[in-house]
N, CA, C and O of each residue as an XYZ file, in Angstrom:
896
protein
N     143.030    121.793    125.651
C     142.158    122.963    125.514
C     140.945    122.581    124.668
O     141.083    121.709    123.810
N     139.398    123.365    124.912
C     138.622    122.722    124.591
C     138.677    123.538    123.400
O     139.240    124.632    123.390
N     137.913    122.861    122.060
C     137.265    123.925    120.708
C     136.360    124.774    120.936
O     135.170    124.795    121.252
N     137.570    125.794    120.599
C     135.538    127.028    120.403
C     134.321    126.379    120.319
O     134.157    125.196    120.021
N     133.581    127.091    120.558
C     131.613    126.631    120.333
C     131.524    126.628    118.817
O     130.758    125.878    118.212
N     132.458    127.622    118.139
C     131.596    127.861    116.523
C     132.183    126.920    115.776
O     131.551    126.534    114.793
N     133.283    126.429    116.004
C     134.053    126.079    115.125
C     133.163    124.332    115.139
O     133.127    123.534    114.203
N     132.655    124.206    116.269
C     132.326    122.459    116.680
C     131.080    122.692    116.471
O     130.620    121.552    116.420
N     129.906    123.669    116.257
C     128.557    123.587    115.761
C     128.962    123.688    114.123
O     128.364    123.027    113.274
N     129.860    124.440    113.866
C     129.895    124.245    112.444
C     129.845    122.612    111.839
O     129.247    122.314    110.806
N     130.594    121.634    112.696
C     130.881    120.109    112.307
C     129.737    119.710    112.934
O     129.409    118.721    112.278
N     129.273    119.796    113.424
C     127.747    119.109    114.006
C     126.953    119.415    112.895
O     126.384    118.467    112.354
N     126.794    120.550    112.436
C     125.912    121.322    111.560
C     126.489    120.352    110.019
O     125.581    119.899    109.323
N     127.429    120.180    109.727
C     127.871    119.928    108.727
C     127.300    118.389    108.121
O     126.620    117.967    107.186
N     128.179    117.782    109.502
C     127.648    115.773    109.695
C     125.998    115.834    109.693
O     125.208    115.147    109.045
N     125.837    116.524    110.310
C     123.933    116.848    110.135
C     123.419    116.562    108.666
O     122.839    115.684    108.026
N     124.103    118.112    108.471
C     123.730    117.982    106.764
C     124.353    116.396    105.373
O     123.769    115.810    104.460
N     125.546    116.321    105.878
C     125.784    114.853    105.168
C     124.728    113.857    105.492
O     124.505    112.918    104.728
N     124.067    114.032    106.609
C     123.412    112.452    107.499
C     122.407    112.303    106.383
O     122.088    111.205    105.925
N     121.823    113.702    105.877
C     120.400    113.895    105.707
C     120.026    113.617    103.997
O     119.035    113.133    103.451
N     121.979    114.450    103.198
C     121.982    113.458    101.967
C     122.413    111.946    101.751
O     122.155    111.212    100.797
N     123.224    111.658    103.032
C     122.613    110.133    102.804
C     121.467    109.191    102.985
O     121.309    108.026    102.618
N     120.677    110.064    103.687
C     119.202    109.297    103.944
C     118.668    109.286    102.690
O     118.353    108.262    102.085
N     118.522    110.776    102.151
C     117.623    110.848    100.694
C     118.053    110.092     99.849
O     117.129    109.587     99.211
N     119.699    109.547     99.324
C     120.279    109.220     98.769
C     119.571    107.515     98.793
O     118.834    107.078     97.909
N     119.911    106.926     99.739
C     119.512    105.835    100.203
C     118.017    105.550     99.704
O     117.571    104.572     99.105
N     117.461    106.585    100.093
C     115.738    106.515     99.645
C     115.569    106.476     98.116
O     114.578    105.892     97.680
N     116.484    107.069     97.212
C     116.488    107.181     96.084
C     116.758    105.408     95.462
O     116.236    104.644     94.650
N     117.739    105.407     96.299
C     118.612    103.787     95.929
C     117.478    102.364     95.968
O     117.954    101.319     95.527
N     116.264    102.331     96.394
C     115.489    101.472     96.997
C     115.268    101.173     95.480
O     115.317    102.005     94.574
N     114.967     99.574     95.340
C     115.259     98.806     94.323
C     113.672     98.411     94.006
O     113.091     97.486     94.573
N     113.147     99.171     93.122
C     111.620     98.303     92.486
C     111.643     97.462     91.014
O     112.399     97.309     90.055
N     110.343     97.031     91.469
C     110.288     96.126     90.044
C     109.730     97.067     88.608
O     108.705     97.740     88.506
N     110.835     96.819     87.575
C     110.770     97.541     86.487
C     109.961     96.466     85.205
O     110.119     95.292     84.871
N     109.188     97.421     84.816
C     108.773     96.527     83.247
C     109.153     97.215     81.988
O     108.656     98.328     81.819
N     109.958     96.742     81.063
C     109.842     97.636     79.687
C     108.840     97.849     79.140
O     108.048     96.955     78.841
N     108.604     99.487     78.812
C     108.065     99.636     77.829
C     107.405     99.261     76.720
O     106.250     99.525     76.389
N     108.316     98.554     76.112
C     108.215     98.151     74.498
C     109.356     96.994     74.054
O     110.354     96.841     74.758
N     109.150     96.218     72.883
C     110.251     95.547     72.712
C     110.332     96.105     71.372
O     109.362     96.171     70.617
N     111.909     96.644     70.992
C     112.111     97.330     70.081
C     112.616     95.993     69.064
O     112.373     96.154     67.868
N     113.159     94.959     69.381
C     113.698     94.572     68.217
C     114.119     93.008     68.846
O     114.899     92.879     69.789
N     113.302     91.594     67.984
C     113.253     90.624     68.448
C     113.176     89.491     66.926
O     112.756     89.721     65.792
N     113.660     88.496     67.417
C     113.601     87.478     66.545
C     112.054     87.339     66.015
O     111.258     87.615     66.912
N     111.479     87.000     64.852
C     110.553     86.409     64.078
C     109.989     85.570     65.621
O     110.788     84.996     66.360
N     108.336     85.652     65.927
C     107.814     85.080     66.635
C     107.228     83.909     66.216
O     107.169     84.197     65.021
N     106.698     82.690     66.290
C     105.386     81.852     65.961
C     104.395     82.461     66.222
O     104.094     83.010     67.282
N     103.577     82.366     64.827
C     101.964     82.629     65.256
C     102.145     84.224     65.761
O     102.771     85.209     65.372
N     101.407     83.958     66.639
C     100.725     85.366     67.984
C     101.689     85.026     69.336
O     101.469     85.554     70.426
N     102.687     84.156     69.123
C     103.604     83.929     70.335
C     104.317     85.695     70.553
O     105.394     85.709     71.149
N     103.919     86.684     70.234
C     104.597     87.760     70.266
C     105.549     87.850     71.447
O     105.092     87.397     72.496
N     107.078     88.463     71.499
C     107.779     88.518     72.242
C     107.251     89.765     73.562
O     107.692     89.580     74.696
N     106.319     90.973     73.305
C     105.899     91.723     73.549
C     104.893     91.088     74.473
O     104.383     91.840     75.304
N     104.421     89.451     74.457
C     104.094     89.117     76.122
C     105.197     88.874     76.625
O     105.102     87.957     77.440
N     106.104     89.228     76.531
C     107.344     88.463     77.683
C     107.151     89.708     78.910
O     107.495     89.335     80.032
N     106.706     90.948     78.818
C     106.665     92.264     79.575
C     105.275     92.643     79.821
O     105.199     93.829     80.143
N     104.237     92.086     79.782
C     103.105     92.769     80.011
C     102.267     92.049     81.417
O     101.297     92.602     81.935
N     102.552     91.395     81.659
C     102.754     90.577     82.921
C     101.199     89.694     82.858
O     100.419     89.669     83.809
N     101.025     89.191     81.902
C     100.036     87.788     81.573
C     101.155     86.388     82.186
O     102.244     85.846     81.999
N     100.158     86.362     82.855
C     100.405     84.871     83.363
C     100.627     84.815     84.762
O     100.411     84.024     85.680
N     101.148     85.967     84.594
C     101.927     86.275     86.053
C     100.533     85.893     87.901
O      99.401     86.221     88.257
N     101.360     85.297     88.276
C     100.402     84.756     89.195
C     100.260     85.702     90.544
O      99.245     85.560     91.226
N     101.434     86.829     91.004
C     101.234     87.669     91.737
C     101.494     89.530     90.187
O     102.198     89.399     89.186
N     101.047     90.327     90.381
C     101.323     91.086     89.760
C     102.113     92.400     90.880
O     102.370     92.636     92.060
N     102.195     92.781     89.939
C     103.312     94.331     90.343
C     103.383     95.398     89.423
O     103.209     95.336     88.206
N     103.809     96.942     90.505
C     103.238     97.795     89.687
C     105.054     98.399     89.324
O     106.070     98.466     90.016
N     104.782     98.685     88.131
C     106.186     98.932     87.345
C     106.686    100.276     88.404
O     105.857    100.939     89.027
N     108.005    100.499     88.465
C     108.325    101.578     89.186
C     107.922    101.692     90.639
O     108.026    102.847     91.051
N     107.563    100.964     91.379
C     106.969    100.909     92.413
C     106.913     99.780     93.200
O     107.114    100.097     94.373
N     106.770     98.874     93.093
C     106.473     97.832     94.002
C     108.204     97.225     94.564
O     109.124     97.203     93.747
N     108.359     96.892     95.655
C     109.714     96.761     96.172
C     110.465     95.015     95.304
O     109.827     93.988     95.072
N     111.300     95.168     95.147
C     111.781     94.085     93.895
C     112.184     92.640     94.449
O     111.997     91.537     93.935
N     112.866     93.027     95.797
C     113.063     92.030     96.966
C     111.966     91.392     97.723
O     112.003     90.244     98.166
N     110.922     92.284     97.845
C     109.843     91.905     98.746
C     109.357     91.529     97.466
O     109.237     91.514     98.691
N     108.782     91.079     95.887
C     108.190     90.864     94.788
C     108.759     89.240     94.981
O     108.171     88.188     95.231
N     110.301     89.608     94.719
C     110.536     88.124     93.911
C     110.367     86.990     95.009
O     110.344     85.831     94.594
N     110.218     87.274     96.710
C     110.650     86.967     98.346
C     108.957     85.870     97.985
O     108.760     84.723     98.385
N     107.949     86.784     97.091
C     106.973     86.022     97.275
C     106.449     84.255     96.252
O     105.511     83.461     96.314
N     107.906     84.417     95.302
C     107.697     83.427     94.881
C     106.636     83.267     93.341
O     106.057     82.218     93.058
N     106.561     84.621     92.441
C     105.836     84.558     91.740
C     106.142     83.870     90.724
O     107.247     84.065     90.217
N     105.080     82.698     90.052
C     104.926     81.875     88.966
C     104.435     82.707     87.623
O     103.731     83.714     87.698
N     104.780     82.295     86.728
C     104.303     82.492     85.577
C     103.249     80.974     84.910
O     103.710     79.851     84.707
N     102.158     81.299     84.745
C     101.126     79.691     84.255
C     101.207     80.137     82.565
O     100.991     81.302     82.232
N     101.491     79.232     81.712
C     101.977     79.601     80.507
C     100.043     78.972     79.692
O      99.539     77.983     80.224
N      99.538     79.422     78.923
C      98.022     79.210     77.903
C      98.571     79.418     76.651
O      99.613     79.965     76.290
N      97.808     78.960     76.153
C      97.498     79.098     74.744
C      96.787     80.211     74.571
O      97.239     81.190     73.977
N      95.594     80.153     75.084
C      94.116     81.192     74.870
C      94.462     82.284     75.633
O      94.569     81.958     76.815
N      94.675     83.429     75.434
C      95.800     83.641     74.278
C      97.397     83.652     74.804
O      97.658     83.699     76.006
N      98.315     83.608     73.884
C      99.465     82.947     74.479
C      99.953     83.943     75.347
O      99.271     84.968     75.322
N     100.974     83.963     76.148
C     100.935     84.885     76.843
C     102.780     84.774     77.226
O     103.292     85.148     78.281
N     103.456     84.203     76.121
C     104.916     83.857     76.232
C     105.425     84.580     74.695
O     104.713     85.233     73.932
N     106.800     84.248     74.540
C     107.346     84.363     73.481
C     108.233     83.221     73.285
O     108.976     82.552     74.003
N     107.930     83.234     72.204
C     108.613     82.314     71.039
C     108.988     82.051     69.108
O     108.138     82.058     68.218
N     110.102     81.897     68.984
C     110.342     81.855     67.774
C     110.912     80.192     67.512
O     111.059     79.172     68.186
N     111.128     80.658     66.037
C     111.745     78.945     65.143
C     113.584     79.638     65.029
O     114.468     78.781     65.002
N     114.034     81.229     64.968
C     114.950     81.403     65.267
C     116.181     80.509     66.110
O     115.776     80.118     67.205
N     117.249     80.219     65.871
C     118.089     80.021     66.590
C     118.965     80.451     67.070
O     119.526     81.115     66.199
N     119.792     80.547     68.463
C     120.435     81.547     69.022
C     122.213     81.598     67.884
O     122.433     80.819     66.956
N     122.779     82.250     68.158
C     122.299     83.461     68.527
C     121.340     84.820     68.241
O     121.243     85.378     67.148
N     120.715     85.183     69.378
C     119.392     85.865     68.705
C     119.548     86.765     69.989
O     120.108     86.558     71.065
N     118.691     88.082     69.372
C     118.887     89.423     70.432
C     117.098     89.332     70.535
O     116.315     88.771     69.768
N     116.853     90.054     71.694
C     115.433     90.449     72.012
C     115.641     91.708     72.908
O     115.767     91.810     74.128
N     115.634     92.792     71.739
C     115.878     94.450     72.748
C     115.022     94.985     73.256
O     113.889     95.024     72.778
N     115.441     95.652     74.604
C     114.205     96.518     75.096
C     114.169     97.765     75.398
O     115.163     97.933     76.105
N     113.633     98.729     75.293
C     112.913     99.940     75.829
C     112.563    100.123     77.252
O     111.485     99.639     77.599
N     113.339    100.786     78.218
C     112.941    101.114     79.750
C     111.981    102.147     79.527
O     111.067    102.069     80.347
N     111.869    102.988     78.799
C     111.504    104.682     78.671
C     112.132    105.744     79.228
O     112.129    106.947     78.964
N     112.830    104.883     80.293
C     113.627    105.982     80.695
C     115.187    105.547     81.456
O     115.426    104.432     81.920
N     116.068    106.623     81.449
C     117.474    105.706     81.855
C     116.859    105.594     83.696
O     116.401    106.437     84.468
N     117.105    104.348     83.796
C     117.228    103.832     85.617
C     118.787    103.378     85.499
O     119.556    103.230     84.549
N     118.881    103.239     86.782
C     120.010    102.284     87.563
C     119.755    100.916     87.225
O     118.939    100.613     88.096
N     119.934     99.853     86.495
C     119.593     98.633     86.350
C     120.755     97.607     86.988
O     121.960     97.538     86.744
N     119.645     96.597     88.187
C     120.824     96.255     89.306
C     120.662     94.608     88.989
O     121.658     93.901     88.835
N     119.297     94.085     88.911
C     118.960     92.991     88.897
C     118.046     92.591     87.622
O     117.409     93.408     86.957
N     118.089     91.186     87.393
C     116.281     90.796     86.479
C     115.845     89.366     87.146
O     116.498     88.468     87.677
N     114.486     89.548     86.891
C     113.281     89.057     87.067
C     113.116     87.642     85.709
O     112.241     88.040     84.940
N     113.553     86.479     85.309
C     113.195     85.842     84.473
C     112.361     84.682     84.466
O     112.948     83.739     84.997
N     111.524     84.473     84.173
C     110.692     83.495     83.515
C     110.854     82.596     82.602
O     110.342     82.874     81.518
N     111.575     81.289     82.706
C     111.858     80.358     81.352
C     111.117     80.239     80.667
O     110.162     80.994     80.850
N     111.015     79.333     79.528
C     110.437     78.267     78.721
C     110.934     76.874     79.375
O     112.038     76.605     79.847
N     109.997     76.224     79.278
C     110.283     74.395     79.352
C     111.329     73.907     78.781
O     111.442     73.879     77.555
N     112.220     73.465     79.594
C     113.184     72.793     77.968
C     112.488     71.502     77.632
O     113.035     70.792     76.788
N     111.181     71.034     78.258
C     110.663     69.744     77.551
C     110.317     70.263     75.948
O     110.481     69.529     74.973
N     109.898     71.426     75.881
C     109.578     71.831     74.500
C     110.845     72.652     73.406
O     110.574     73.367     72.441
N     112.075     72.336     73.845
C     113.067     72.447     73.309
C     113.074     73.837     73.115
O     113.134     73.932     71.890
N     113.048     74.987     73.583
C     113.176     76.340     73.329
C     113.348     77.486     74.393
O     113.183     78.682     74.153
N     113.758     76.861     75.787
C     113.846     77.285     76.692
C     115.257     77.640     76.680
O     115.959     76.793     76.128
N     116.042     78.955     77.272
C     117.176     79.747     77.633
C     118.026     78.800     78.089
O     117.549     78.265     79.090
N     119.032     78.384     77.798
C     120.059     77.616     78.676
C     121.254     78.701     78.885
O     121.937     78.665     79.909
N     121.522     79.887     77.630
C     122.650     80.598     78.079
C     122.442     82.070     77.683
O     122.233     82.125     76.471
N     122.425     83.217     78.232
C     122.159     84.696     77.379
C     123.370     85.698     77.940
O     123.895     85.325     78.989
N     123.797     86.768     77.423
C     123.979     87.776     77.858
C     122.977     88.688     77.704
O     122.132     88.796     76.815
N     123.283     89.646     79.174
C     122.380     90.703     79.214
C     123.681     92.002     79.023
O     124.743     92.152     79.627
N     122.882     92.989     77.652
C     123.544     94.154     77.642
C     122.967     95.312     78.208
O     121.888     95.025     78.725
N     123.247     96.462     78.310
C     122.195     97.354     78.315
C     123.287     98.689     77.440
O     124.455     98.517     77.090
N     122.657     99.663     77.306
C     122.912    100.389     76.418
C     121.751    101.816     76.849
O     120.724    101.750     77.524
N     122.552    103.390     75.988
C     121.876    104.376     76.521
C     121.455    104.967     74.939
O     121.097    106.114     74.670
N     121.611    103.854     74.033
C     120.858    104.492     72.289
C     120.577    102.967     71.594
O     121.430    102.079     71.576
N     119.589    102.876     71.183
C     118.483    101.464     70.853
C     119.292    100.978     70.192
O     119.493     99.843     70.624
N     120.055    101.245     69.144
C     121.037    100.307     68.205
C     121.709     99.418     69.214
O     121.518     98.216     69.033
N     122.207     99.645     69.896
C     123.218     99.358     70.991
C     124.858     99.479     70.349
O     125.765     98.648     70.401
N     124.833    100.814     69.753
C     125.927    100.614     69.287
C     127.511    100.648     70.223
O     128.637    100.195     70.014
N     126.880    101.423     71.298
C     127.968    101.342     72.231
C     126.950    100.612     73.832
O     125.791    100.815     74.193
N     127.876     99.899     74.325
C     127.017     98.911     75.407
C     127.736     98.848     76.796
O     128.546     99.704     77.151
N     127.341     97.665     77.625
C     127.755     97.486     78.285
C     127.192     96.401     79.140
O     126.326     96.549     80.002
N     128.006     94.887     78.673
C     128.258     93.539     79.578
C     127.556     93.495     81.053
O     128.312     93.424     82.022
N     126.066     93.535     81.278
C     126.061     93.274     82.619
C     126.196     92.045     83.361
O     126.279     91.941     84.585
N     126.210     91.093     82.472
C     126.367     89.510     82.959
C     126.084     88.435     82.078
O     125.578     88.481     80.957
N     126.371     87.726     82.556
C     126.500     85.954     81.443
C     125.748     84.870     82.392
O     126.285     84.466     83.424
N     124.089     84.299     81.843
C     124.002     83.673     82.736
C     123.539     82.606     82.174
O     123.476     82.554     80.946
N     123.021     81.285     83.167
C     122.455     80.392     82.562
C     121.434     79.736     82.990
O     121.655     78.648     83.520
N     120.204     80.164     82.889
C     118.788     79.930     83.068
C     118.539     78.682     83.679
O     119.552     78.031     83.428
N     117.867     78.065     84.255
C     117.465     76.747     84.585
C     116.515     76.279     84.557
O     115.817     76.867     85.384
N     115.586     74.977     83.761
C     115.108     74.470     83.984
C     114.120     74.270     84.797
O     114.400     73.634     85.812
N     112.803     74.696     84.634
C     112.053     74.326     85.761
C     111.379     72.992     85.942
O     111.013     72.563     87.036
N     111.253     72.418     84.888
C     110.793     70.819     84.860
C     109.289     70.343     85.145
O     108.750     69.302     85.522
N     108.806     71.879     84.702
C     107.453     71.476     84.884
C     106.887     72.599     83.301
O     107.305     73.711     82.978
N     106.142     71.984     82.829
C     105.159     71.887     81.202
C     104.673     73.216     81.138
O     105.121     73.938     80.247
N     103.711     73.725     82.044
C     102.861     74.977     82.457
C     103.354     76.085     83.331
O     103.216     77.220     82.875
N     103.900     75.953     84.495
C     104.416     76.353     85.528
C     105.914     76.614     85.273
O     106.740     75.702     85.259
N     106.301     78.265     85.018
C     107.725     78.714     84.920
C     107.642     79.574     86.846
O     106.644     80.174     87.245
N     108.540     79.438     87.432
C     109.241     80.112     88.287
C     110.419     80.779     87.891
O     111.379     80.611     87.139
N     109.752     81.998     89.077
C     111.028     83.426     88.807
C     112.349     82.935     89.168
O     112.383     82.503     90.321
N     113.573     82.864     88.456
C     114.951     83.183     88.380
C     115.647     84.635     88.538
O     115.626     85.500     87.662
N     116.208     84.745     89.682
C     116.363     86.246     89.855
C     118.330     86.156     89.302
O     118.989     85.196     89.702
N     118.902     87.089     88.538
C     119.901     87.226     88.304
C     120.697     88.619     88.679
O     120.230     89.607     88.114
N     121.810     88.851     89.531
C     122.428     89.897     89.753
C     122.818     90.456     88.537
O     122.974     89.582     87.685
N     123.091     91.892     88.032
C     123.014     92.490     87.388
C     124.768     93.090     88.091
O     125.117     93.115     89.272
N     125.483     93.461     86.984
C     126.671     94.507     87.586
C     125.255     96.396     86.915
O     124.605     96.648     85.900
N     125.454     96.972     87.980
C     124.906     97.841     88.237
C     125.328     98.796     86.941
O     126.524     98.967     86.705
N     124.453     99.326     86.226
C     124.728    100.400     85.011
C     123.410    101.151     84.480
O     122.367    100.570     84.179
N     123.590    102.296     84.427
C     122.531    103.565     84.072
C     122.133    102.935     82.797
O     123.141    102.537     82.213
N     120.754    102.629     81.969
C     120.487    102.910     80.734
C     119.433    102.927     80.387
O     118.684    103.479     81.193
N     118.849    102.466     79.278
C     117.667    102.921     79.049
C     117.073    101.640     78.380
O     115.859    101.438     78.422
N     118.129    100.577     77.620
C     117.961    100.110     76.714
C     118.388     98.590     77.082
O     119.466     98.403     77.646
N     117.404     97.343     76.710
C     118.645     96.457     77.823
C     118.247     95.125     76.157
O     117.380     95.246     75.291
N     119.180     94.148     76.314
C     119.217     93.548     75.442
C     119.455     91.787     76.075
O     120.459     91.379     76.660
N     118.546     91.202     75.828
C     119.007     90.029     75.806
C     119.523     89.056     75.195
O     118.784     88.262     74.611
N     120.541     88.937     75.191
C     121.410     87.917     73.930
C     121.513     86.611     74.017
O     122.280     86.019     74.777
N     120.718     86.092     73.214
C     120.419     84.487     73.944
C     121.679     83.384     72.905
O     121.623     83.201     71.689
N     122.448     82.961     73.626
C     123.314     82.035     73.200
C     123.053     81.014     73.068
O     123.554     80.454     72.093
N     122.343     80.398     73.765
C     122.181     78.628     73.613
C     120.403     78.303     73.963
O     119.822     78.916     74.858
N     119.752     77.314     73.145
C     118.637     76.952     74.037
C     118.762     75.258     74.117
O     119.527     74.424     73.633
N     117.899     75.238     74.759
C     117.301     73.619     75.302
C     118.233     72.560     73.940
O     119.075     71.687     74.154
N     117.757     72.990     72.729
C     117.448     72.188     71.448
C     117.663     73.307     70.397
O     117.686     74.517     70.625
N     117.822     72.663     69.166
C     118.109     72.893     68.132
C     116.655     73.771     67.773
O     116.706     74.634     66.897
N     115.631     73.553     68.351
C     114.155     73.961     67.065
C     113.535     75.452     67.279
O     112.535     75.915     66.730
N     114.352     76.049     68.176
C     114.412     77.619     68.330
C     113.958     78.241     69.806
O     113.791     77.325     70.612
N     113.688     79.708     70.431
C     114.102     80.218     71.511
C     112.824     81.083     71.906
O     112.094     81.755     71.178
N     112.772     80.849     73.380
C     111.461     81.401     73.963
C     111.324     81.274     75.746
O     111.366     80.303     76.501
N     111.163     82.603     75.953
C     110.617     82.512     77.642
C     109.426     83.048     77.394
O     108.783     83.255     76.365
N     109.214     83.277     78.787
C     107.838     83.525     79.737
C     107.758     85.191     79.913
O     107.091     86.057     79.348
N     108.572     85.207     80.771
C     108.127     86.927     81.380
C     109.922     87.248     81.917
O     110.662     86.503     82.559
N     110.162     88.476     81.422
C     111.068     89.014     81.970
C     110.811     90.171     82.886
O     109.667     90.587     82.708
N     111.546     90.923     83.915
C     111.884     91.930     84.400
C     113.088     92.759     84.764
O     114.218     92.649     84.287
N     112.743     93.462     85.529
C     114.078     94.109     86.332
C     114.396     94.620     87.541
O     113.257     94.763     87.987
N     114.951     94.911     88.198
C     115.188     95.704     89.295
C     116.038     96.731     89.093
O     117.016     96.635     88.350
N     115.697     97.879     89.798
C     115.908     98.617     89.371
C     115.940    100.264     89.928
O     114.776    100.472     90.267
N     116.784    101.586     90.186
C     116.267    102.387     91.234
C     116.552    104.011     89.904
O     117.376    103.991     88.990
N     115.645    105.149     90.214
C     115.909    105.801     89.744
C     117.163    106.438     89.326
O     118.059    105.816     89.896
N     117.693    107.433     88.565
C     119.276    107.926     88.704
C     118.729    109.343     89.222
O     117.649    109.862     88.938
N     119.759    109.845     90.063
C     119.585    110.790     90.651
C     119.823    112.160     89.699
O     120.932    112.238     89.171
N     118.725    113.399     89.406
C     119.320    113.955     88.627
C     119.990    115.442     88.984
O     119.798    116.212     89.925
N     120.816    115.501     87.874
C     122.696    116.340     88.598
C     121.909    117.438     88.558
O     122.807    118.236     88.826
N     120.684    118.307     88.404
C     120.107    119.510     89.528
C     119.815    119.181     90.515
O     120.294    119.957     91.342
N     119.127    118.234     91.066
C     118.200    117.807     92.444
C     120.063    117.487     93.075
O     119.876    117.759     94.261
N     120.685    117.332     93.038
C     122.058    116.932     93.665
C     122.906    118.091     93.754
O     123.537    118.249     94.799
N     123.029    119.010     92.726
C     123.196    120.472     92.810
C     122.909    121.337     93.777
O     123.694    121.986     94.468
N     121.082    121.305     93.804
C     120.577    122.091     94.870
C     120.558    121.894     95.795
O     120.188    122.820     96.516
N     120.919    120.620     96.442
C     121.186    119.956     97.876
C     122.727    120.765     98.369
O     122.896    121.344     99.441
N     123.637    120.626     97.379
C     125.101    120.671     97.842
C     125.017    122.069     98.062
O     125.762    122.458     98.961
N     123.963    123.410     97.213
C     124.306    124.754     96.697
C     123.310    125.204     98.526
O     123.689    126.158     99.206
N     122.272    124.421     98.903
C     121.430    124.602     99.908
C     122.302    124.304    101.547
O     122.143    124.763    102.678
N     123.164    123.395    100.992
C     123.999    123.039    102.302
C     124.961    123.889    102.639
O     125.291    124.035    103.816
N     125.808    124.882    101.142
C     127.140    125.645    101.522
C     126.463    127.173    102.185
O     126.786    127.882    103.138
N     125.414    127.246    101.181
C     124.005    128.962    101.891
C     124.100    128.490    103.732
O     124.444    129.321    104.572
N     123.720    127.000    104.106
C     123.704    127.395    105.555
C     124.439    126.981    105.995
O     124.238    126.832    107.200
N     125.907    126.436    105.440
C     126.769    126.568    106.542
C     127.347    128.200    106.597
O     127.537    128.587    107.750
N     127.580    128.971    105.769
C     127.880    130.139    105.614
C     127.018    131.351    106.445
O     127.284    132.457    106.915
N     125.762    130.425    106.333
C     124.708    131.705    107.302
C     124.996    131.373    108.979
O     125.080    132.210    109.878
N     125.097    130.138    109.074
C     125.751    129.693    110.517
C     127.148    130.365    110.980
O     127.379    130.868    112.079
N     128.237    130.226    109.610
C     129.439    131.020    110.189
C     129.591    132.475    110.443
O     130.515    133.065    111.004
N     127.926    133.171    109.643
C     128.200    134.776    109.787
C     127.263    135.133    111.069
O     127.303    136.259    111.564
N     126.267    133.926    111.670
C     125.612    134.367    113.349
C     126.414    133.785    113.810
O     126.088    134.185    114.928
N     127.605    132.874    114.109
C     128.587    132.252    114.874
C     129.015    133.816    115.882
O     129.888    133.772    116.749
């Protein structure tokens, strides 16, 4: 025996409406390139080596716009970092690891991936090992482990290339790099960091979808 008409537009009507929060959903999920804000809290720099160029995107040989530009199609193109003096446009300290360099998103994202830029280990201060934390209050008093990695070498003086690292996926605001090991004993320094990264969806805009979907299946079951 076949199903009533109402009962089977109701499930058409329904899968409809799921199709349409997974599209938006999906659209939400699309992964851009993120820059921090600010660096809240970093080892003693050399000089004007301020850690605060590691995020402002000097050097950077293709640029990108924070929040926006697609993170896959960014890193797909192969962007270099060219490291100067006039004016420096890296970070570096005489610090030795272990050493934190915290950051400021401005706002909580989804943080999936990063974007890194070494130092030379010819100049003994390049990343060989860090954890990345992230955290949703600047102390980092409560955190969360997104990965353990270990930087590589680019083997060239001037010229850093992007290292892209998977991220285990976590909401925050606040991300921390914990640098464990470098090149050498005489202290710790990259180029340019980033992130990838997708908005968090917020629990009204997800509300009014679910509260907009039950209004018309209900207006469908009372013209059925």
């Amino acid at each position: 025996m076949r199903a009533p008409l109402a009962p089977r537009v109701k499930s058409v009507t329904l899968l409809v409406l799921l199709a349409v929060v997974v599209c938006m959903t999906a659209e939400v999920r699309a992964d851009f390139m993120l820059s921090a804000q600010s660096v809240i809290n970093a080892p003693p720099p050399i000089g004007s080596f301020s850690f605060d160029q590691t995020i402002n995107q000097s050097g950077l040989s293709v640029p990108y716009v924070s929040g926006t530009t697609d993170f896959g199609t960014y890193v797909a193109l192969g962007p270099i970092h060219t490291r100067n003096n006039t004016p420096p446009n890296y970070g570096v300290s005489f610090s030795l690891p272990p050493v934190d360099v915290d950051y400021d998103l401005g706002s909580t994202y989804n943080v999936k991936e990063m974007a890194f830029w070494n130092y030379p280990f010819n100049f003994s201060a390049g990343v060989t090992g860090m954890q990345v934390f992230t955290s949703s209050v600047p102390n980092f008093a409560t955190s969360f482990l997104a990965g353990t990695f270990n930087p590589l070498d680019d083997g060239d003086t001037l010229i850093n290339h992007v290292q892209v690292f998977d991220l285990t996926d976590s909401n925050a605001r606040y991300v921390r790099l914990h640098v464990t090991s470098t090149a050498s004993t005489n202290g710790t320094g990259f180029s340019e960091v980033a992130w990838g990264a997708t908005q968090v969806p917020e629990p009204a805009s997800l509300a009014a979808m679910t509260l907009a979907a039950v209004a018309l299946m209900r207006r469908r079951g009372r013209s059925a």
